[in-house]
C-alpha positions as CSV (number, residue, x, y, z in Angstrom):
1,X,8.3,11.8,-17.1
2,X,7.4,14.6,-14.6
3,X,10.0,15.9,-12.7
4,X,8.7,15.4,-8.9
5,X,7.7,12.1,-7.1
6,X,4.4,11.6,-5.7
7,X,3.9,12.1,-2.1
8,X,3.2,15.3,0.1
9,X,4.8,18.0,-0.7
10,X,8.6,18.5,0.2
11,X,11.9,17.5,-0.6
12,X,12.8,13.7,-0.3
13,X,16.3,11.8,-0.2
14,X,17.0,8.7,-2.8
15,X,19.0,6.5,-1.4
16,X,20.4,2.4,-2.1
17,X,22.8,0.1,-1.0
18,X,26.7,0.4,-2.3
19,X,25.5,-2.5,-4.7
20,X,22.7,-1.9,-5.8
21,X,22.3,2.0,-7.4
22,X,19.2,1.1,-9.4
23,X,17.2,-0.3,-6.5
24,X,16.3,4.1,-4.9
25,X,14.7,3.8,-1.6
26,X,12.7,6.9,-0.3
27,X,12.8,8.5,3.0
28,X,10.8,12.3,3.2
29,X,11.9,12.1,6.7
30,X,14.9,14.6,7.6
31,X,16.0,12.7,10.9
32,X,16.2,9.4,8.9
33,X,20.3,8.2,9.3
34,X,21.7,6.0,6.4
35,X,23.7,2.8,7.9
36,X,26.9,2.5,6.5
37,X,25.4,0.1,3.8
38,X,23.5,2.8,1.6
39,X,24.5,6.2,0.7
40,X,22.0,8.7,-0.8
41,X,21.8,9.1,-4.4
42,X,19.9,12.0,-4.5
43,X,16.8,14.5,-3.5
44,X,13.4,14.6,-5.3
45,X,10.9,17.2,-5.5
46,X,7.4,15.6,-4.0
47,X,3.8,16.9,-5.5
48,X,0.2,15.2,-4.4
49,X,-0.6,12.2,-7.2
50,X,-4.2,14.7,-7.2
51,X,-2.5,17.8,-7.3
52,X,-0.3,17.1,-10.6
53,X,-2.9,14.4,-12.3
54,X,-6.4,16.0,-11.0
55,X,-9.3,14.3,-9.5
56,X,-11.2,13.8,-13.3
57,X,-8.2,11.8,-14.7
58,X,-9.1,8.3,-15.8
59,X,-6.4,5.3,-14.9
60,X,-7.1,2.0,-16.4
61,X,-4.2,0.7,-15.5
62,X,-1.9,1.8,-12.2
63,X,1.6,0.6,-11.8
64,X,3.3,1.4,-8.6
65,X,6.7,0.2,-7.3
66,X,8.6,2.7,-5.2
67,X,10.3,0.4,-3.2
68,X,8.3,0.7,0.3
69,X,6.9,4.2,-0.3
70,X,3.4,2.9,-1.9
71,X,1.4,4.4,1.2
72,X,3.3,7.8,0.9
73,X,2.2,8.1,-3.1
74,X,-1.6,6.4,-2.8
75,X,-2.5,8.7,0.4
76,X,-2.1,11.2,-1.8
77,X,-4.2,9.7,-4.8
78,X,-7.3,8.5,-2.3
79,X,-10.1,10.4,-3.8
80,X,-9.2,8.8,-7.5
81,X,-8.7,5.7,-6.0
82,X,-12.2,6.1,-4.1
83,X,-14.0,7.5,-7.5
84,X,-13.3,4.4,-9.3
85,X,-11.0,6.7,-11.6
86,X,-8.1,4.0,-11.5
87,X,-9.7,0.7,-12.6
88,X,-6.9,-1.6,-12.3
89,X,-3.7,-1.6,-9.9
90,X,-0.3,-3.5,-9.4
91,X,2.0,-2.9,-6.7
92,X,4.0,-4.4,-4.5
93,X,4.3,-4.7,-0.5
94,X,6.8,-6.1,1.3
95,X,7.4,-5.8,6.0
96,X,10.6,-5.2,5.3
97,X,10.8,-2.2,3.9
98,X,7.3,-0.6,4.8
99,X,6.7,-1.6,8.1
100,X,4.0,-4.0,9.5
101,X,1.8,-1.0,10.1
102,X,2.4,0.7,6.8
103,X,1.5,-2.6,4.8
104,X,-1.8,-3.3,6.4
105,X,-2.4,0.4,6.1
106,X,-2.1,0.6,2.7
107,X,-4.0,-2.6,2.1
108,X,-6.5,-1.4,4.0
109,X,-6.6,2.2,1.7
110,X,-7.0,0.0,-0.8
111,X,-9.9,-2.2,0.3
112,X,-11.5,0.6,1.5
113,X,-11.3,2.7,-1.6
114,X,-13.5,-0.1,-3.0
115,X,-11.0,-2.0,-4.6
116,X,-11.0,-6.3,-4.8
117,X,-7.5,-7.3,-3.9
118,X,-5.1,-10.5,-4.8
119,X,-1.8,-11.1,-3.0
120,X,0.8,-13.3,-4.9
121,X,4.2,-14.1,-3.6
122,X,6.8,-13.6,-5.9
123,X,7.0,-18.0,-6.8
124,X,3.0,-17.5,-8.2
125,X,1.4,-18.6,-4.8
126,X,-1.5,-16.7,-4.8
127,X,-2.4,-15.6,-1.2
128,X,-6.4,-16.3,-0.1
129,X,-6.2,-13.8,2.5
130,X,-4.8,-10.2,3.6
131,X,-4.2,-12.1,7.1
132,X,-2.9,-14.9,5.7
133,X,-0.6,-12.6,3.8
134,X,0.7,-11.1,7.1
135,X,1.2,-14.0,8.9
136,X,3.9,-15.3,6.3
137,X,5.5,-12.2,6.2
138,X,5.9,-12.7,10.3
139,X,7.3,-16.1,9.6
140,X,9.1,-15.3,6.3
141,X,11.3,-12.6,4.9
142,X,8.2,-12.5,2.0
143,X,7.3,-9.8,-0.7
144,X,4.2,-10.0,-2.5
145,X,2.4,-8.8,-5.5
146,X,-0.6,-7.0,-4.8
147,X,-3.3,-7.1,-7.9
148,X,-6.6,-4.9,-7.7
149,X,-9.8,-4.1,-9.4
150,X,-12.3,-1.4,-8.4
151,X,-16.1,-3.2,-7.2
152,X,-17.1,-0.6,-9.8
153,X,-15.2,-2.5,-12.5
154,X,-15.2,-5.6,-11.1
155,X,-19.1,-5.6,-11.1
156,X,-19.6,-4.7,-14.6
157,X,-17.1,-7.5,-15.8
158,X,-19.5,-10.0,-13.5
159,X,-22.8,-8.7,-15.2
160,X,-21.0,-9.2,-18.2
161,X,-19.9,-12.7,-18.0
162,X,-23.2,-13.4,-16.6
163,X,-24.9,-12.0,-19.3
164,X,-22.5,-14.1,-21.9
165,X,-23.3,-17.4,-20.4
């Protein structure tokens, strides 16, 4: 385990509901006020994903869930996302605790790093559509899954299967 968070540099606050102490939300920003239904649980050092890992690192597999702060890690891991250095990618997205504009931005990073995207509630319904995906959210309190493959990847498999049949 490294002993930072990924993000842009700076120091971070942890926080959760009363209830919950194993569900750490992340806010870098210092004006941010708690409601009387979390309390902070603690600070955490933040590094760029690039600036501890590199830009040569190969990822076959990428596992993100930091509760809402996906866009705040993966801004800072673009170009490996870009190169084709992470090949596959779970996360997770959900309105609620990114923000309408946060979630479609970081769908969008992802789609424009080159990566083939699948939304799946959390039920199994997969999701045909990143605008069909937001317009649930708008009518529902909905979370999703959110599965990737780089084209770079995602072509090779193809030519593979093809070559197979």
């Amino acid at each position: 385990l490294l002993p930072y968070g990924g993000g842009e540099k700076g120091i971070c606050r942890l926080y959760s509901s009363y209830s919950n102490i194993g569900d750490a939300h992340t806010t870098c920003d210092p004006t941010f006020e708690l409601t009387g239904r979390y309390q902070e649980r603690g600070r955490m050092q933040m590094a760029p994903v690039e600036g501890v890992l590199g830009t040569d690192i190969k990822i076959f597999f990428l596992k993100i869930d930091v509760e809402g702060f996906e866009l705040n890690v993966m801004k800072t891991a673009a170009n490996l996302l870009r190169n084709g250095n992470v090949a596959f990618l779970s996360s997770e997205v959900a309105r609620h605790m990114m923000g309408d504009h946060n979630v479609r931005e970081y769908l969008d990073l992802l789609l424009d790093a080159g990566f083939e995207l699948r939304l799946e509630d959390f039920q199994g319904e997969q999701i045909q559509s990143q605008e069909r995906a937001f317009e649930l959210m708008n009518i529902e309190h909905r979370e999703y899954n959110v599965f990737g493959i780089h084209k770079t990847w995602a072509d090779v498999i193809r030519a593979n299967r093809v070559a197979v049949q």
